[in-house]
N, CA, C and O atoms as a GROMACS GRO file, in nm:
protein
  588
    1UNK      N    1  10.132  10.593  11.900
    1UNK     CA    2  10.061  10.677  11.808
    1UNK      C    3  10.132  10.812  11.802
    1UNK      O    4  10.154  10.884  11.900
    2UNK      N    5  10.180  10.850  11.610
    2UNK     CA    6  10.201  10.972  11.684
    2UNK      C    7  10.125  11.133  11.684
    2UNK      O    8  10.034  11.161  11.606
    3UNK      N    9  10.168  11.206  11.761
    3UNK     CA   10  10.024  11.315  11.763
    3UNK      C   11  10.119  11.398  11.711
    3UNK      O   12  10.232  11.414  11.755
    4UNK      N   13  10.041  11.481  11.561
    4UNK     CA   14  10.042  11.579  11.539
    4UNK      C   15  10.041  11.701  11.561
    4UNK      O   16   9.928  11.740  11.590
    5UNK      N   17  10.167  11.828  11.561
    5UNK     CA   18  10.160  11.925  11.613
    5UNK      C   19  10.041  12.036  11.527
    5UNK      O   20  10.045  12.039  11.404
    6UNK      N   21   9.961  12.104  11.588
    6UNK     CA   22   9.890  12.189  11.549
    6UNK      C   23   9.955  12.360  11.519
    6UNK      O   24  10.061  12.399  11.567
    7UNK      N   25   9.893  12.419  11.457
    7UNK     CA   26   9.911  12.570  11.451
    7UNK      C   27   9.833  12.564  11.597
    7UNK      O   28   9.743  12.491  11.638
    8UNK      N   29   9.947  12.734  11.689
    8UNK     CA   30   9.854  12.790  11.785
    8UNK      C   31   9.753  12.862  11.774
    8UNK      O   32   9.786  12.978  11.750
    9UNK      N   33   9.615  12.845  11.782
    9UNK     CA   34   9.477  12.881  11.750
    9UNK      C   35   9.504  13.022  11.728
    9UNK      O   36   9.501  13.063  11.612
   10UNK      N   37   9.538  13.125  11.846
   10UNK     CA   38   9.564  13.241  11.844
   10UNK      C   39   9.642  13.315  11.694
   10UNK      O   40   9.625  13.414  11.624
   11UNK      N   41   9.743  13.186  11.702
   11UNK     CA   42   9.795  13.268  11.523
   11UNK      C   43   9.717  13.174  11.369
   11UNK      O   44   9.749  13.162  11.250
   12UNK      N   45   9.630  13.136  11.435
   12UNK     CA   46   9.561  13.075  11.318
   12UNK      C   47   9.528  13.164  11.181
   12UNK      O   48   9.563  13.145  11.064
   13UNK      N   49   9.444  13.270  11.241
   13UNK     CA   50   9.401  13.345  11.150
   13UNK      C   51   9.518  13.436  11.049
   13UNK      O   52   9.522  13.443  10.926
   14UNK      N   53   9.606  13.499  11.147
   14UNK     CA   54   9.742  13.563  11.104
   14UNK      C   55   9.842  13.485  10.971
   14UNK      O   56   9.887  13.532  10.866
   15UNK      N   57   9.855  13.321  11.042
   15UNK     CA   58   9.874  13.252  10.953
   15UNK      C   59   9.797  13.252  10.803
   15UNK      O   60   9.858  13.279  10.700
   16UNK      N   61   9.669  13.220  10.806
   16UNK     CA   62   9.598  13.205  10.722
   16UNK      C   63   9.581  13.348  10.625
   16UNK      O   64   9.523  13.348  10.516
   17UNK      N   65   9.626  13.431  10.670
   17UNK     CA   66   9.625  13.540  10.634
   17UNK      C   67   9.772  13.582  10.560
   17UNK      O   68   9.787  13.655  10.462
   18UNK      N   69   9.853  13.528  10.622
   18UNK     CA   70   9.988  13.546  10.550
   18UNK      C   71   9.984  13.424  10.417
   18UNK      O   72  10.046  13.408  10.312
   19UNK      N   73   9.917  13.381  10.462
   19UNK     CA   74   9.918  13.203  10.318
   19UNK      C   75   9.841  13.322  10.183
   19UNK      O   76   9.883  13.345  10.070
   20UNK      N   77   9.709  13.381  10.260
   20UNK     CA   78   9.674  13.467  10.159
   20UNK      C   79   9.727  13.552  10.061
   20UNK      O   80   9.704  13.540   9.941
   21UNK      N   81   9.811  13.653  10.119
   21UNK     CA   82   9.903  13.728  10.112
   21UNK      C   83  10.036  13.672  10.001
   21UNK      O   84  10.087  13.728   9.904
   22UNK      N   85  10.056  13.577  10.045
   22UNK     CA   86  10.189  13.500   9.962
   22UNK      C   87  10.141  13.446   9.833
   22UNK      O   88  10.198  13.481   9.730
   23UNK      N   89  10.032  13.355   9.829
   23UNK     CA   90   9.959  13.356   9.716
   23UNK      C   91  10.019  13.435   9.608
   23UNK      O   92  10.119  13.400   9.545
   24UNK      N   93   9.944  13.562   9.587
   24UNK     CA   94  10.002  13.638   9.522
   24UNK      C   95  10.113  13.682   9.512
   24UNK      O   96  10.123  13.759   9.417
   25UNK      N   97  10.216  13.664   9.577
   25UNK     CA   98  10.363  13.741   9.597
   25UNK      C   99  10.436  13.604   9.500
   25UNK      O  100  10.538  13.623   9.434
   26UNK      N  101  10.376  13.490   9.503
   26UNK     CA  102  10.444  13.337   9.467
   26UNK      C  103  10.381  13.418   9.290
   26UNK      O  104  10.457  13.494   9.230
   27UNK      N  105  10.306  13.400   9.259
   27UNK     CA  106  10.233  13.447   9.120
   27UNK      C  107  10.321  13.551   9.060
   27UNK      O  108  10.377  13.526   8.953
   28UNK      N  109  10.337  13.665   9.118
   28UNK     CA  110  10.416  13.776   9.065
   28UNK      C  111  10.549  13.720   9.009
   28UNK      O  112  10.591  13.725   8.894
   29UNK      N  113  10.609  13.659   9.129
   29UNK     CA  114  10.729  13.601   9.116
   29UNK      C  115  10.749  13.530   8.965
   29UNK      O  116  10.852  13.547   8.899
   30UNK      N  117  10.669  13.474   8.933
   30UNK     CA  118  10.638  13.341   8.833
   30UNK      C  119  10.628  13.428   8.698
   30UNK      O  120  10.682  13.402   8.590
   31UNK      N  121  10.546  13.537   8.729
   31UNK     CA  122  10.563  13.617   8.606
   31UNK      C  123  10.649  13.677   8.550
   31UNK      O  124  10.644  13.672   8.427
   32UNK      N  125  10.738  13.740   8.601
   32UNK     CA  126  10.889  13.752   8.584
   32UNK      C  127  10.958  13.699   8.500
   32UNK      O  128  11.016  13.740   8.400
   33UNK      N  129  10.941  13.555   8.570
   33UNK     CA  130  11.064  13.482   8.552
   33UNK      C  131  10.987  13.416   8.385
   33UNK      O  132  11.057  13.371   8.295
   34UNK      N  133  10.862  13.424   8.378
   34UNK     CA  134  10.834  13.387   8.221
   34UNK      C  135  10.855  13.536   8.136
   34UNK      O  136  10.787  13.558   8.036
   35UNK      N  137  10.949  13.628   8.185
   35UNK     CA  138  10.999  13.704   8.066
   35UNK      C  139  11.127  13.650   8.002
   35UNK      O  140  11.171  13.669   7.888
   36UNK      N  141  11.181  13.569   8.117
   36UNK     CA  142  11.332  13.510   8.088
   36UNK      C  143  11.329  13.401   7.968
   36UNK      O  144  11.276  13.290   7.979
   37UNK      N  145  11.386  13.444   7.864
   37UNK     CA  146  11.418  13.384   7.737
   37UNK      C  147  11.472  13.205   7.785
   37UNK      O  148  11.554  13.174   7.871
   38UNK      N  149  11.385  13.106   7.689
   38UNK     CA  150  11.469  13.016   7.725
   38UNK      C  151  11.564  12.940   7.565
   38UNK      O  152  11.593  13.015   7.472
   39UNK      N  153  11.591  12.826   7.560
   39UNK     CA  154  11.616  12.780   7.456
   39UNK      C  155  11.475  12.748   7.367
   39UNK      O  156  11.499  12.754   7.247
   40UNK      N  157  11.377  12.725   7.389
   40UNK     CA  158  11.291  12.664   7.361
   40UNK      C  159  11.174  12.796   7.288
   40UNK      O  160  11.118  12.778   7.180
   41UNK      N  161  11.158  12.896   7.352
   41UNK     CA  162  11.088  12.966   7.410
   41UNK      C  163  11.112  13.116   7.369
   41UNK      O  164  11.227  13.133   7.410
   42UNK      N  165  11.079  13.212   7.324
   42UNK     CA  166  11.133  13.352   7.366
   42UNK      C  167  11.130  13.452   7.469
   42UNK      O  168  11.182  13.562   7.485
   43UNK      N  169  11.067  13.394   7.522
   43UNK     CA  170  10.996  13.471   7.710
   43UNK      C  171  10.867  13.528   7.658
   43UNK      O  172  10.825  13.538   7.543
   44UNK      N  173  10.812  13.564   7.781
   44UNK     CA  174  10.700  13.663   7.778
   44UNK      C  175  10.750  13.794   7.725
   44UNK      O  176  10.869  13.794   7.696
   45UNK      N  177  10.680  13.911   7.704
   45UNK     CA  178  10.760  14.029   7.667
   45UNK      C  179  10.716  14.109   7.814
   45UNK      O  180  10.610  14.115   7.876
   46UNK      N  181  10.851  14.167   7.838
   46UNK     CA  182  10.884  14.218   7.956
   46UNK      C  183  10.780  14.284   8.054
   46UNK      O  184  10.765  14.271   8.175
   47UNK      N  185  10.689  14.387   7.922
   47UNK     CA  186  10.608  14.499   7.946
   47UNK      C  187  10.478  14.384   7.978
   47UNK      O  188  10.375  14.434   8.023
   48UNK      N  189  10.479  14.279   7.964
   48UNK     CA  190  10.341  14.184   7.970
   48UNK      C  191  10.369  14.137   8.117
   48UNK      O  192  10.276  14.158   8.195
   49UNK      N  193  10.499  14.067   8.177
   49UNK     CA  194  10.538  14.070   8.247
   49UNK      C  195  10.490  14.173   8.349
   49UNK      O  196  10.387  14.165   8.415
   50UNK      N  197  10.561  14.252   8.351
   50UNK     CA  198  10.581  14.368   8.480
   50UNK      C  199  10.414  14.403   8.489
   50UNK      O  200  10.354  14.426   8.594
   51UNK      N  201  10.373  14.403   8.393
   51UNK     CA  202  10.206  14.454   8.433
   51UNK      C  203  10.143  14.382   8.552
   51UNK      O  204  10.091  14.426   8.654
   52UNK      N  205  10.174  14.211   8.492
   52UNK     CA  206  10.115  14.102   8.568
   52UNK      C  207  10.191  14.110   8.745
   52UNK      O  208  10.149  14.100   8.860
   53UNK      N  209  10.310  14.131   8.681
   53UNK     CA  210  10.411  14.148   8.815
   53UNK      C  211  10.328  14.248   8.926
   53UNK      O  212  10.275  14.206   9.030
   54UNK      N  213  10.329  14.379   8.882
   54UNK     CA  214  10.261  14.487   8.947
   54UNK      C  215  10.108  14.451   8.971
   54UNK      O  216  10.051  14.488   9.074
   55UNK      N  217  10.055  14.392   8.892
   55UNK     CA  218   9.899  14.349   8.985
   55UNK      C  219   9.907  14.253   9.049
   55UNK      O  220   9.826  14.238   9.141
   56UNK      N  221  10.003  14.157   9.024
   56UNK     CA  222   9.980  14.044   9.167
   56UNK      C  223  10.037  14.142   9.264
   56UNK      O  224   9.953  14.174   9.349
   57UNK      N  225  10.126  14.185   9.275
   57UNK     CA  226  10.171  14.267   9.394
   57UNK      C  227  10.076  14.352   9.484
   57UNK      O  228  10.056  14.371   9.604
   58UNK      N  229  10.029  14.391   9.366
   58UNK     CA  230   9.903  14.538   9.447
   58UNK      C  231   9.763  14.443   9.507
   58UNK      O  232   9.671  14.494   9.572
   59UNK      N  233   9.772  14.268   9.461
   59UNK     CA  234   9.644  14.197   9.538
   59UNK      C  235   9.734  14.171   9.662
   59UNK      O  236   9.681  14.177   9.772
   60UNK      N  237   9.866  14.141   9.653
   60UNK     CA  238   9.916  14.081   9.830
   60UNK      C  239   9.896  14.187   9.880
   60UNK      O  240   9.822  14.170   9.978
   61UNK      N  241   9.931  14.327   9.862
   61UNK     CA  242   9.958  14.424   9.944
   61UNK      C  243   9.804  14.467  10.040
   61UNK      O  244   9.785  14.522  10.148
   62UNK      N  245   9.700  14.397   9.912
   62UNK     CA  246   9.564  14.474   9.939
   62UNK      C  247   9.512  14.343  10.095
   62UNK      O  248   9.418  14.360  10.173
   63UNK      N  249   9.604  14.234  10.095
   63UNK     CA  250   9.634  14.133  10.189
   63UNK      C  251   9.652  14.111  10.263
   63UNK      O  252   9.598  14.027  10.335
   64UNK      N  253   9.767  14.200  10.288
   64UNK     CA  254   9.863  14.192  10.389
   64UNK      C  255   9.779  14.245  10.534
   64UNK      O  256   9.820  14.174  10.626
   65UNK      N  257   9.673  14.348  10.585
   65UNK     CA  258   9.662  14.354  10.698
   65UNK      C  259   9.547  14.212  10.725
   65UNK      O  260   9.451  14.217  10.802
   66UNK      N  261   9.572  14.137  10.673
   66UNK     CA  262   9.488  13.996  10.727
   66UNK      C  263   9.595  13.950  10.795
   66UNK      O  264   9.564  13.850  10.859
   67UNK      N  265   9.722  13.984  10.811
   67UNK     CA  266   9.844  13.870  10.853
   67UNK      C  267   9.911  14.016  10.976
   67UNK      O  268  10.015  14.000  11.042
   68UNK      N  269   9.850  14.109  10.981
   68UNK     CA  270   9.913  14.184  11.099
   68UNK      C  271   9.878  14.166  11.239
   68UNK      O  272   9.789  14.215  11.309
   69UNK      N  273  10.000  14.060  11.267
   69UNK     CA  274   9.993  14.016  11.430
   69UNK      C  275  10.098  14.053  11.491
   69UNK      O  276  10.200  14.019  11.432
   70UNK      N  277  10.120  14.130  11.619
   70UNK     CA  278  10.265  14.181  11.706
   70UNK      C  279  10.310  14.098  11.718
   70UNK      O  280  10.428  14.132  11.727
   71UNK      N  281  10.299  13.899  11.734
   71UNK     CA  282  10.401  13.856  11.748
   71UNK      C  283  10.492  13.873  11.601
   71UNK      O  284  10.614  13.858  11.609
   72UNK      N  285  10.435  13.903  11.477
   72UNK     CA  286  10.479  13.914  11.392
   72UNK      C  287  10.510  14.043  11.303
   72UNK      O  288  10.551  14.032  11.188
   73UNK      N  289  10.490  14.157  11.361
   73UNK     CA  290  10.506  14.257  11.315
   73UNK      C  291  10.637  14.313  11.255
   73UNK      O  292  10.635  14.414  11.185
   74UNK      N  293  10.787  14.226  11.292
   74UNK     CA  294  10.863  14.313  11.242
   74UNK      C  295  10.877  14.241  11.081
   74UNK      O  296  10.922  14.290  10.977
   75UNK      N  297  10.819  14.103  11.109
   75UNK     CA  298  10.893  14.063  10.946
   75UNK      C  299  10.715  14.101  10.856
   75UNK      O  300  10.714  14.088  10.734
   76UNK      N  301  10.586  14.143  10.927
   76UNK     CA  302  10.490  14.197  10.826
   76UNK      C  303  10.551  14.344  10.794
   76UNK      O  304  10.535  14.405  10.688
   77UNK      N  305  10.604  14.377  10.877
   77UNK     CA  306  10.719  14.582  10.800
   77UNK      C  307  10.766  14.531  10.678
   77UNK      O  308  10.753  14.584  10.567
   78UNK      N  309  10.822  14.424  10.704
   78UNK     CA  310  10.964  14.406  10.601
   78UNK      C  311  10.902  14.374  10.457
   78UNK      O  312  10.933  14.412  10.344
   79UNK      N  313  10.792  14.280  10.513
   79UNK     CA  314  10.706  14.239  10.351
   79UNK      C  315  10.640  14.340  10.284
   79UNK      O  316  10.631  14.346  10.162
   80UNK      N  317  10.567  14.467  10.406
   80UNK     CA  318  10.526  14.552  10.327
   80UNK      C  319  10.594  14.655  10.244
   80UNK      O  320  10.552  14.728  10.155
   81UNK      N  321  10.764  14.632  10.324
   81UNK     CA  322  10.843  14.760  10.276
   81UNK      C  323  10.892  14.674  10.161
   81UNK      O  324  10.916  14.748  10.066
   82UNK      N  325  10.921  14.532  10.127
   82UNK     CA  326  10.927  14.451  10.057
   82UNK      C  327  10.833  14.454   9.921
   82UNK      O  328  10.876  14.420   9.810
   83UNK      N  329  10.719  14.494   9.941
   83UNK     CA  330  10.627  14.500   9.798
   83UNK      C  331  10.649  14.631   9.767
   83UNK      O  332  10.667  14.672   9.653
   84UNK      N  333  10.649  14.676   9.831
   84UNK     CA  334  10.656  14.842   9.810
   84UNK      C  335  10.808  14.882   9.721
   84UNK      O  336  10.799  14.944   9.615
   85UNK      N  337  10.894  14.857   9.756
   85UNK     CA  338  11.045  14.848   9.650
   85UNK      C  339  11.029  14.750   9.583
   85UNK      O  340  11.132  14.750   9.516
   86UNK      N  341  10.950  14.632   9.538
   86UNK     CA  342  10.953  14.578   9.448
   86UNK      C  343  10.876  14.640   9.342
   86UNK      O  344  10.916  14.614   9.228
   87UNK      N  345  10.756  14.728   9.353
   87UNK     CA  346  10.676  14.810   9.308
   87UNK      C  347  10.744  14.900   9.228
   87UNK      O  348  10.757  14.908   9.106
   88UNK      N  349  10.783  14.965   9.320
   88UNK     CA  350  10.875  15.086   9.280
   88UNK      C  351  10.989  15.064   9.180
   88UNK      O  352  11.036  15.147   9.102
   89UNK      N  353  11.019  14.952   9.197
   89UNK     CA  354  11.184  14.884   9.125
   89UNK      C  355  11.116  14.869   8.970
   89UNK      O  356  11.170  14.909   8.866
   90UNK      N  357  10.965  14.792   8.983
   90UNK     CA  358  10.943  14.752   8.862
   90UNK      C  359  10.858  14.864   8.759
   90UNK      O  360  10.841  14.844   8.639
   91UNK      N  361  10.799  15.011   8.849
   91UNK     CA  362  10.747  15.125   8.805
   91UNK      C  363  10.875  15.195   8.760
   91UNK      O  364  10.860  15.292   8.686
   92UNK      N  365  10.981  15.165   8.790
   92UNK     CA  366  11.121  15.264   8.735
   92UNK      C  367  11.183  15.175   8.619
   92UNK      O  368  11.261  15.233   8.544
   93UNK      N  369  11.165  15.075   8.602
   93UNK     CA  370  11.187  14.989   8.488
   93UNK      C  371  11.084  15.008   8.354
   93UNK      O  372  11.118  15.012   8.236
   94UNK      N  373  10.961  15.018   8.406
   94UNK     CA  374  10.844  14.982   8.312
   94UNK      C  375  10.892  15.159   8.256
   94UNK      O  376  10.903  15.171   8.134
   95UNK      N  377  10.908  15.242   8.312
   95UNK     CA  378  10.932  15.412   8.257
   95UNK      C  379  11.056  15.387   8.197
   95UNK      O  380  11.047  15.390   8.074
   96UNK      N  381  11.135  15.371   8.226
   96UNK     CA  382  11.298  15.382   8.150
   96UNK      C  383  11.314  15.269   8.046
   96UNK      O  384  11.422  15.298   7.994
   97UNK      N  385  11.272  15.164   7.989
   97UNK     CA  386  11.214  15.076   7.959
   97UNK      C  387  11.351  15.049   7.873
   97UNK      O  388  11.354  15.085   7.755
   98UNK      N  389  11.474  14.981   7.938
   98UNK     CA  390  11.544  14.994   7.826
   98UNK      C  391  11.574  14.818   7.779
   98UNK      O  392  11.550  14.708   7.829
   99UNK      N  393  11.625  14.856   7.684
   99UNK     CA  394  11.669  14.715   7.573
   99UNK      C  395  11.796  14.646   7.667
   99UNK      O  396  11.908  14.688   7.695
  100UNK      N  397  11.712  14.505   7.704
  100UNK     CA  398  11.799  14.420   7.755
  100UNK      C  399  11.866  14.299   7.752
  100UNK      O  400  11.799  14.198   7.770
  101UNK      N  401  11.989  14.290   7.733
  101UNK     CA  402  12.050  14.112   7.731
  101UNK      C  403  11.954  14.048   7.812
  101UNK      O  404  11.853  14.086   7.871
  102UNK      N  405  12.038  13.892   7.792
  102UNK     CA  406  12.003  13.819   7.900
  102UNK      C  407  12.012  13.823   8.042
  102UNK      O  408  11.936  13.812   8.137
  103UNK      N  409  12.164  13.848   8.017
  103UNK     CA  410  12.221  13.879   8.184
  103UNK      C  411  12.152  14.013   8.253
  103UNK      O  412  12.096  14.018   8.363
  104UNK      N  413  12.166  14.099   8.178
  104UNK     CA  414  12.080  14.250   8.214
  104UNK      C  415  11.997  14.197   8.279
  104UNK      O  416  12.000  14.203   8.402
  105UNK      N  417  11.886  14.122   8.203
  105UNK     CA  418  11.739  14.090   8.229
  105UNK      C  419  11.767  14.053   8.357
  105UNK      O  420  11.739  14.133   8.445
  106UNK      N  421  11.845  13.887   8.403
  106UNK     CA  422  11.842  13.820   8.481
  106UNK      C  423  11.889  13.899   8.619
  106UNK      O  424  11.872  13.865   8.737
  107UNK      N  425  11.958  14.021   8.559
  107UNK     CA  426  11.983  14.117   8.729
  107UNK      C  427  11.880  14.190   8.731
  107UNK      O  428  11.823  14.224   8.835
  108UNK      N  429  11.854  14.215   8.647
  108UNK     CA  430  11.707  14.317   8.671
  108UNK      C  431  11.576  14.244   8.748
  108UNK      O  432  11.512  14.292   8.842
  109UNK      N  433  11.556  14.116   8.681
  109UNK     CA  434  11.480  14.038   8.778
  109UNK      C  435  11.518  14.047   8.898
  109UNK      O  436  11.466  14.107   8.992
  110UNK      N  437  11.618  13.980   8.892
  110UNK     CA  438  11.668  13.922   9.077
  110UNK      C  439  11.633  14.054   9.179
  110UNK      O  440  11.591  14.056   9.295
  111UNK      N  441  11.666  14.158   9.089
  111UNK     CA  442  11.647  14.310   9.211
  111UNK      C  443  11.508  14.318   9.188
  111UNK      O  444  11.458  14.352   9.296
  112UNK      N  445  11.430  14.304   9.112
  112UNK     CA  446  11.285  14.265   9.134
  112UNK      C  447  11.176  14.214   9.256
  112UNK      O  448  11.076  14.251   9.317
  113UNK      N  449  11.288  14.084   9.245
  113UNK     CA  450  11.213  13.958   9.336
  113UNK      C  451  11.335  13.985   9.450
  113UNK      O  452  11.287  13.931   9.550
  114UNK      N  453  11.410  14.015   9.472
  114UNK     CA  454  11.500  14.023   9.581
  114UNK      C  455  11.457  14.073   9.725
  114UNK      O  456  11.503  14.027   9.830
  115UNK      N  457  11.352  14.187   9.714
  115UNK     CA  458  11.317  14.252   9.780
  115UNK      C  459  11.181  14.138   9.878
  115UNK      O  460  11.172  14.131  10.001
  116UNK      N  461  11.114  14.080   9.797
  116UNK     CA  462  11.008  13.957   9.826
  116UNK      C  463  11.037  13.853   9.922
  116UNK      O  464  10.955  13.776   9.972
  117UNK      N  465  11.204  13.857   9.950
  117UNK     CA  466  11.246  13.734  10.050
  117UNK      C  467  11.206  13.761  10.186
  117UNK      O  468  11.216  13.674  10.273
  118UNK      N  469  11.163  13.874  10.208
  118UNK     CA  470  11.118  13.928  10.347
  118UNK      C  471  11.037  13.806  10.412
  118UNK      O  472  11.042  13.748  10.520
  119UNK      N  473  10.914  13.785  10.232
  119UNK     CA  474  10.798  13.674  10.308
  119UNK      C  475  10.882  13.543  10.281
  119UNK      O  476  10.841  13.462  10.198
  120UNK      N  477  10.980  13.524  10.338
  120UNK     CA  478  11.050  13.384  10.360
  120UNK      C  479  11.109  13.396  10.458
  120UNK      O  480  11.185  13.299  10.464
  121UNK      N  481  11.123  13.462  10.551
  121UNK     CA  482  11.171  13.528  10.665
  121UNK      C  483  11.060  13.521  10.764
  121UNK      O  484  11.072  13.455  10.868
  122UNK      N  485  10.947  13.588  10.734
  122UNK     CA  486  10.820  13.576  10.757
  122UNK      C  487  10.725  13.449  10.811
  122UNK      O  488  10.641  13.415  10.895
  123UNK      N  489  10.783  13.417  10.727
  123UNK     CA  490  10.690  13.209  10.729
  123UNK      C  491  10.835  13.122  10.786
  123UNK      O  492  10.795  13.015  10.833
  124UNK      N  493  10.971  13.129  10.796
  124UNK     CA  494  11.039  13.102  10.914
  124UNK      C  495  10.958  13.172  11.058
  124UNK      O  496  10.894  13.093  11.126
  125UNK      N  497  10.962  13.300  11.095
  125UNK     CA  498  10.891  13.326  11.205
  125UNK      C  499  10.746  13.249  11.263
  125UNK      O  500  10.725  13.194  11.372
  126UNK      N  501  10.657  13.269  11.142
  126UNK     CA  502  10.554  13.210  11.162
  126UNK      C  503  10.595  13.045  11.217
  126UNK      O  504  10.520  12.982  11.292
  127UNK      N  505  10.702  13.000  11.174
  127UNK     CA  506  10.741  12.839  11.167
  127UNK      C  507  10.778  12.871  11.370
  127UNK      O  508  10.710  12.826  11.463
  128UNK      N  509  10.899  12.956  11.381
  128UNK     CA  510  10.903  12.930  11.498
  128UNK      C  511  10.820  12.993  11.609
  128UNK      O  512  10.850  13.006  11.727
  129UNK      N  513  10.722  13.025  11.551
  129UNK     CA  514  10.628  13.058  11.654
  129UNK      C  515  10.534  12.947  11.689
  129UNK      O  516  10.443  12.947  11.772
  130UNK      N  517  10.580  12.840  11.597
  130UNK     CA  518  10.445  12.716  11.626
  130UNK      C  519  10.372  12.702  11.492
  130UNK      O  520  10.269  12.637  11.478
  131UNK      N  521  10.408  12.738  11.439
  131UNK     CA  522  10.288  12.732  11.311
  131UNK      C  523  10.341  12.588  11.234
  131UNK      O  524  10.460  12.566  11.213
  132UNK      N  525  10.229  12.493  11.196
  132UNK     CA  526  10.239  12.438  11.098
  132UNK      C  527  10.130  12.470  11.016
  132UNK      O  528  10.014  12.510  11.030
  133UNK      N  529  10.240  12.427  10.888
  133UNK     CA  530  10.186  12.422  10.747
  133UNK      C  531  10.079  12.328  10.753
  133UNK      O  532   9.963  12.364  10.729
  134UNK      N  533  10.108  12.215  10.781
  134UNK     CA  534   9.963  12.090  10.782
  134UNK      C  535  10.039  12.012  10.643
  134UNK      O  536  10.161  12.006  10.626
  135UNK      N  537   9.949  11.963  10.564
  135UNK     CA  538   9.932  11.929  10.452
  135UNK      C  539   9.983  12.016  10.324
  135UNK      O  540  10.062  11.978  10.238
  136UNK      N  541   9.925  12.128  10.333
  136UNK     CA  542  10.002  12.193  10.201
  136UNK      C  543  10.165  12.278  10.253
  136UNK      O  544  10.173  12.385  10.313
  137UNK      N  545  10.244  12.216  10.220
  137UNK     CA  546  10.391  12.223  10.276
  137UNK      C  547  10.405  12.373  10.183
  137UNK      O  548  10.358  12.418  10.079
  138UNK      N  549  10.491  12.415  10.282
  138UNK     CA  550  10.513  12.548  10.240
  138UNK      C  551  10.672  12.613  10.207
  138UNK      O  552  10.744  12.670  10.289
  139UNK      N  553  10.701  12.588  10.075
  139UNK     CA  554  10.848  12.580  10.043
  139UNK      C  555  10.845  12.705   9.959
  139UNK      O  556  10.773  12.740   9.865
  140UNK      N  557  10.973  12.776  10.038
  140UNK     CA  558  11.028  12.873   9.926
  140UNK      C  559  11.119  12.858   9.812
  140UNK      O  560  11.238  12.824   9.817
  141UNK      N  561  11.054  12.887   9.715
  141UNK     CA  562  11.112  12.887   9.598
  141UNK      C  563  11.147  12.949   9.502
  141UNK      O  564  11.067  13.002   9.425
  142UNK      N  565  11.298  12.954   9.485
  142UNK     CA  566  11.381  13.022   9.418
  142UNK      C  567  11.318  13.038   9.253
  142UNK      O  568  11.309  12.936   9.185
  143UNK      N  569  11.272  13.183   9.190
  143UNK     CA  570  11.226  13.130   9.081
  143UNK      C  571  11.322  13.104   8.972
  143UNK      O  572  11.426  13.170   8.981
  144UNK      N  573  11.312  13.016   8.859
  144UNK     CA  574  11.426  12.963   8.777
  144UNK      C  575  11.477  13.043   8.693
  144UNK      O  576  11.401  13.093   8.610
  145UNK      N  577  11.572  13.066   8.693
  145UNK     CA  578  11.635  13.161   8.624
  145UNK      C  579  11.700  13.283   8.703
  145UNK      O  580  11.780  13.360   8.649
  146UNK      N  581  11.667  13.291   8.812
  146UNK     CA  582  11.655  13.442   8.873
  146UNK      C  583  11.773  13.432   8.948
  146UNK      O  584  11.807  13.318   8.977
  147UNK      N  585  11.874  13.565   9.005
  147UNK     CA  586  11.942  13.596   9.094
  147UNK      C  587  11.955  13.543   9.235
  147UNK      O  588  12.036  13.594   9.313
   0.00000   0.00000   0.00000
């Protein structure tokens, strides 16, 4: 028979708290990347985008001390310093607001979402600290189109 490894009880909650947290950081991401023009499609418009972008962000951030545990504290810095320049990246865009190619766009995203890989760094730690995912598998994903 074989036995299933568990999350350690102690980081249960931390875990569950970072799943929270990412939620929204996975959403933001997604919004973005529906500004990116396709063949089919003309994108979202940018300014519709970045709005959505900036409020999923400001729900993980409002998140994030559900997932502050010392075994995990240096990669919860990184996520918070992580939303925080993604914030900032996309508040200096939404002001200067300028007319962009494709390619423009697609670097402008990537420095967007670039900053967000922290929480993939994050949920490796959580991984080698013992944590399983369980059932809902927990894959990072590159959003399409992006840097």
């Amino acid at each position: 028979m074989r036995r299933t490894r568990r999350t350690p009880e102690e980081l249960a909650p931390a875990w569950r708290g970072f799943l929270a947290a990412l939620e929204p950081v996975e959403r933001a991401k997604a919004a973005l990347v529906e500004a990116v023009p396709t063949a089919r499609a003309p994108g979202l418009p940018l300014a519709e985008a970045l709005v959505a972008f900036e409020e999923d962000l400001a729900e993980a951030g409002g998140r994030m001390a559900r997932w502050r545990d010392e075994r995990v504290a240096q990669e919860w810095e990184a996520c918070s310093a992580g939303l925080d320049e993604a914030l900032a990246g996309a508040a200096r865009l939404r002001s200067e607001g300028p007319a962009l190619g494709y390619e423009a766009l697609l670097g402008i995203l990537g420095e967007l979402i670039g900053p967000l890989d922290a929480f993939e760094a994050a949920a490796e730690r959580f991984r080698s600290l013992g944590v399983r995912p369980g059932r809902r598998r927990l894959r990072w994903r590159e959003p399409h189109g992006a840097c």
